[in-house]
N, C-alpha and C positions, 0 to 999 in steps of 0.2 A: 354475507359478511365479507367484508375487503382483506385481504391477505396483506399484512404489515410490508412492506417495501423495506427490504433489508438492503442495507447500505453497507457498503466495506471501508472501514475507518481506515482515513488517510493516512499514508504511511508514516512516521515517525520521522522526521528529517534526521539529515546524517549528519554528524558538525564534520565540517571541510577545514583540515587544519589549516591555520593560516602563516604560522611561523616559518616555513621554509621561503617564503616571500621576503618580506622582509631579513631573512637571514640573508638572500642571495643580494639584495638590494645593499645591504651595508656592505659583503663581499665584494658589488664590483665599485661601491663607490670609496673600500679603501684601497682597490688597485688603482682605480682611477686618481685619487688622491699621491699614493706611490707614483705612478707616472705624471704625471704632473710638477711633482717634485724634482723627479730625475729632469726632466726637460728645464727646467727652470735653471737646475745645477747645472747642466750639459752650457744651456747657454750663457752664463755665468764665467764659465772655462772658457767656452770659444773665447770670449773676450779678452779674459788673460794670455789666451794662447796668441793672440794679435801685439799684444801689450808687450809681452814681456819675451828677451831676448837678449842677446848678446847685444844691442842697441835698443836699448829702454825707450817704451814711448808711454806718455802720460795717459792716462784713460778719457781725459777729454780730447788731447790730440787724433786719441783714434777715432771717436767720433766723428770730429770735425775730416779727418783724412776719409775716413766714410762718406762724409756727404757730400765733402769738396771734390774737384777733378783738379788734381792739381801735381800734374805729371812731372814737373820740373824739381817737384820738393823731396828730400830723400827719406821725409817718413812716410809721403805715399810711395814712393819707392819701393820701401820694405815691406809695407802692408800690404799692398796691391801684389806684391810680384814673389814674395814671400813669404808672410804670416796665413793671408788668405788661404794661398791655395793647399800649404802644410795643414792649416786647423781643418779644411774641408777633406781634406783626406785622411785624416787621422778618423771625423766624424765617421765619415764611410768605410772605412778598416776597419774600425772599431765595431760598428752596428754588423758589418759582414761578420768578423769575429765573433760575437755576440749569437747570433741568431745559429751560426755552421755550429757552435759547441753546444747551442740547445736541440740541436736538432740531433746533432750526432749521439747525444746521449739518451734520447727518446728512441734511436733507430736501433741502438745498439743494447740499450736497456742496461746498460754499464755508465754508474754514476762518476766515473772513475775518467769517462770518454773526454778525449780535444780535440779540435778539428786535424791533428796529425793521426788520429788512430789509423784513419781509413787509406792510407800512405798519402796523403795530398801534398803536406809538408815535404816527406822525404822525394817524392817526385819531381817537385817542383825545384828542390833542392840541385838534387840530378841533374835535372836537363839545363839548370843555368850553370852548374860546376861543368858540364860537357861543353855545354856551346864557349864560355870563357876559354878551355882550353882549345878548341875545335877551330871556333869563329872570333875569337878576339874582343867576347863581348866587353865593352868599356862604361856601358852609359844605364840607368836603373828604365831605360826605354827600351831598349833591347834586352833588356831581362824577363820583362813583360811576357815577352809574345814567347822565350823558351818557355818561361816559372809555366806557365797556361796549359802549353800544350804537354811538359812533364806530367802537371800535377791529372791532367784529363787520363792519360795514360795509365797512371798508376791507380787511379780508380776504375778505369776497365777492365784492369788484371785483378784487384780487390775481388771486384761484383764478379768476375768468370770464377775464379776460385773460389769465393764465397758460395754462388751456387754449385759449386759441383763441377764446375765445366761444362753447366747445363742441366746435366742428371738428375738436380734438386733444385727446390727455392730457396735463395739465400737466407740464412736464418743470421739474427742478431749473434751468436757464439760464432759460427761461419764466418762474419763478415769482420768482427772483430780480430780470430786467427789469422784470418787471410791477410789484414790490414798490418798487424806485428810483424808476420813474415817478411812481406814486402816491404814496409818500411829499414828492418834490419838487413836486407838484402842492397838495398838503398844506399843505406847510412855509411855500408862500407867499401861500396863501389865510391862514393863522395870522398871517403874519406884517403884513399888509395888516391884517386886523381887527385887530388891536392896535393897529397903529399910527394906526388912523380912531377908534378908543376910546380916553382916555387909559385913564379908568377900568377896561377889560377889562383891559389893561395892568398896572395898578395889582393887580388880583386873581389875574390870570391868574399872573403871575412866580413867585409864591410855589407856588404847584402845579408850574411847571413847573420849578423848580431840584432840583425831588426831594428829600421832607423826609416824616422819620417825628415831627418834633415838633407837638404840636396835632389827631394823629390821636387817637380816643378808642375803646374798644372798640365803641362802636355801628359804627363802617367796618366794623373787622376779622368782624364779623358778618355784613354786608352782603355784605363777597367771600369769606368763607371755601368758604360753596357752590359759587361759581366755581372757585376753587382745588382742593376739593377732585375738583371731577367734571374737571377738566383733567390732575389727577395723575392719576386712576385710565384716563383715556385713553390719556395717555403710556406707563404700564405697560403695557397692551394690544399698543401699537405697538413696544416695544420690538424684540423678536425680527424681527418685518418689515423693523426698519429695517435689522436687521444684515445679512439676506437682500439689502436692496437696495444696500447700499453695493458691491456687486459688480457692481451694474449690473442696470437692467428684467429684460432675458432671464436673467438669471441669477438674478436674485433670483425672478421668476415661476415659472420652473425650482424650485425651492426651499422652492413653495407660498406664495409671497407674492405680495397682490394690488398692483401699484404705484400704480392711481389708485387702490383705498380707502382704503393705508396714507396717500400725502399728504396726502388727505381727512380723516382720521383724525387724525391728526397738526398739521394745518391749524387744526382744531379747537381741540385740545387747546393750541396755541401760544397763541390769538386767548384761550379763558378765562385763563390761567397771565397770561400778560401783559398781559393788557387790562385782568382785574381787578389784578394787582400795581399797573397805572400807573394806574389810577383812583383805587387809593386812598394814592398814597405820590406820585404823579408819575415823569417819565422818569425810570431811572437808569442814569447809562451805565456802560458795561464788566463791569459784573459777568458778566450773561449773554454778554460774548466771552472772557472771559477765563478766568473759571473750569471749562468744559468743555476748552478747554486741557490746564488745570493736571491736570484729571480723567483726561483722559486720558493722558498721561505718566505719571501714577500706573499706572492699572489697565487701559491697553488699548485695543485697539480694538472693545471688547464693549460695546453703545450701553446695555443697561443697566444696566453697571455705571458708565458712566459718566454715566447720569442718577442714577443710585442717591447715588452720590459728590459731583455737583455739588449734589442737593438739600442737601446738607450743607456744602459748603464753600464756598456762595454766602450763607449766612446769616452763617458765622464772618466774611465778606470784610463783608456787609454792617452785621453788629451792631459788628465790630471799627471801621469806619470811624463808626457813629455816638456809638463810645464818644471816639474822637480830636475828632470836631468839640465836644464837646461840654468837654474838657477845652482844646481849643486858643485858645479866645476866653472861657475863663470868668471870670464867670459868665452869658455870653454864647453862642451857641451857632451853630459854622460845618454848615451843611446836609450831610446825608449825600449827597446826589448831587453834592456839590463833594468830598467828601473821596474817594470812590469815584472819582472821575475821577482824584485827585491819585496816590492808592495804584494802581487797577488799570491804570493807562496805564502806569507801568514795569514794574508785573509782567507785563502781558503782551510788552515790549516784553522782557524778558529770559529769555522764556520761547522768542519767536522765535528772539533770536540766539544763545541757547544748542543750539538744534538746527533741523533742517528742520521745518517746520508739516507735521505730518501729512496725508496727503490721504484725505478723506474718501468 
């Protein structure tokens, strides 16, 4: 008699949930939606920011001065030699702004962070209030090259002190103290040279209120290389950062290196910022407030919210020099006043409509 052939009943399949798919799919197509918006808005503004002026030009005219060459007329004049190259630099301040205050608030895990924390501002400040009094700086071209190498400066003292003087790895509480210090140490060395110069005084103000009017496309030439080799650092770092938002061991755990990313990251803050405020001067709130707004949009995914702020800190910034420029006309109120005026309620209603995220 034949021995029954026992067979092992196939296993019971597993159900494989499927909702985390589709959850992630409508997540990135309402960022993607989100950004798309913003760009649409961004280029919206450029065109006002061409248009409108202490010399009004019709929104066909710009057109037509867009496609025409037509050098003898004085509203290519102004657009060409003028509107252009202010709206493209505002773009680029804006989007560097933008990304230095999301990154510095991922690095430093202080939701509170702007790209002044880590002293860049006060540095850059410095070295143009020294070189005015020193070297007779006169022109937003020769501010440049001091604002740069201040603001580089004062984040190499940040990061030594920050680690220890070595000793340690800089930790986000480290990097923050160190950065308060030295900027307060800063602030009043700046403020002491002014006040022993009238004249640095006299030069110095106008740089420092933060103004994209009287910049000419030779600056924006000047920092764009900064800019751009700061953006392509940022990108690098993004995924690390997100690794570390969970903490060293964990983020290490996860293939992220924590002193290269800061290092890296440090970097990339010290060009974005250093060149934005050499060539435009301090500008406050943008970079706290719009990483904010970024992130209640799209997340806690640090690239998409640099991706998102480099965009909706140019709309914050280009919208704000389109109002100074309409509110005193044909006169014109500086964009790092109108930007203090608009982004201090936005961000003050961004707090009390929910808990600040913790980063």
């Amino acid at each position: 008699m034949t021995a029954p052939i026992l067979t092992e009943p196939a296993p019971a399949s597993v159900p494989v949930p499927t909702a985390p798919a589709p959850r992630r799919r409508a997540s990135t197509a309402r960022r993607t939606g989100w950004l798309l918006g913003a760009l649409l808005l961004l280029a919206l503004l450029a065109l006002a920011s061409i248009a409108i002026g202490a010399r009004s030009v019709a929104p066909g005219q710009v057109l037509h001065v867009l496609l025409n060459h037509e050098p003898t007329s004085e509203d290519w004049i102004v657009v060409h030699h003028s509107r252009i190259p202010r709206t493209l630099l505002g773009i680029a301040v804006g989007a560097a702004l933008g990304v230095s205050g999301a990154m510095m608030q991922a690095l430093t895990r202080n939701p509170l962070a702007d790209p002044g924390l880590l002293g860049v501002n006060g540095g850059a400040a410095a070295a143009v209030a020294a070189g005015t009094a020193l070297f007779d700086l006169k022109s937003f071209g020769s501010f440049v090259w001091f604002a740069l190498a201040g603001a580089a400066v004062a984040s190499f003292v940040v990061q030594l002190l920050g680690g220890g003087g070595g000793r340690a790895s800089a930790t986000p509480a480290r990097l923050a103290l160190a950065g308060t210090a030295v900027t307060a140490v800063l602030t009043a060395f700046v403020n002491g040279l002014i006040l022993l110069d009238p004249l640095t005084l006299n030069r110095f103000r106008f740089w420092q209120v933060g103004t994209l009017a009287g910049v000419d496309a030779t600056v924006l030439g000047q920092v764009l290389p900064f800019l751009a080799l700061g953006g392509v650092l940022a990108l690098l770092v993004g995924r690390p950062l997100n690794a570390l938002a969970l903490g060293d061991d964990a983020g290490h755990a996860l293939g992220a290196n924590p002193g290269r990313t800061r290092l890296i990251s440090l970097l990339a803050i010290t060009l974005l910022c250093g060149a934005a405020t050499a060539a435009v001067g301090p500008i406050a709130f943008v970079g706290l407030a719009v990483p904010h707004l970024a992130r209640h949009v799209c997340g806690p995914d640090q690239r998409w919210i640099m991706l998102l702020s480099a965009v909706l800190a140019p709309v914050l910034l280009l919208g704000s020099d389109i109002v100074g420029r309409i509110a005193l006309h044909p006169a014109e109120l500086q964009v790092g006043v109108v930007t203090a005026f608009l982004g201090a309620p936005l961000f003050i209603a961004l707090v009390r409509g929910r808990r600040i995220a913790q980063l």
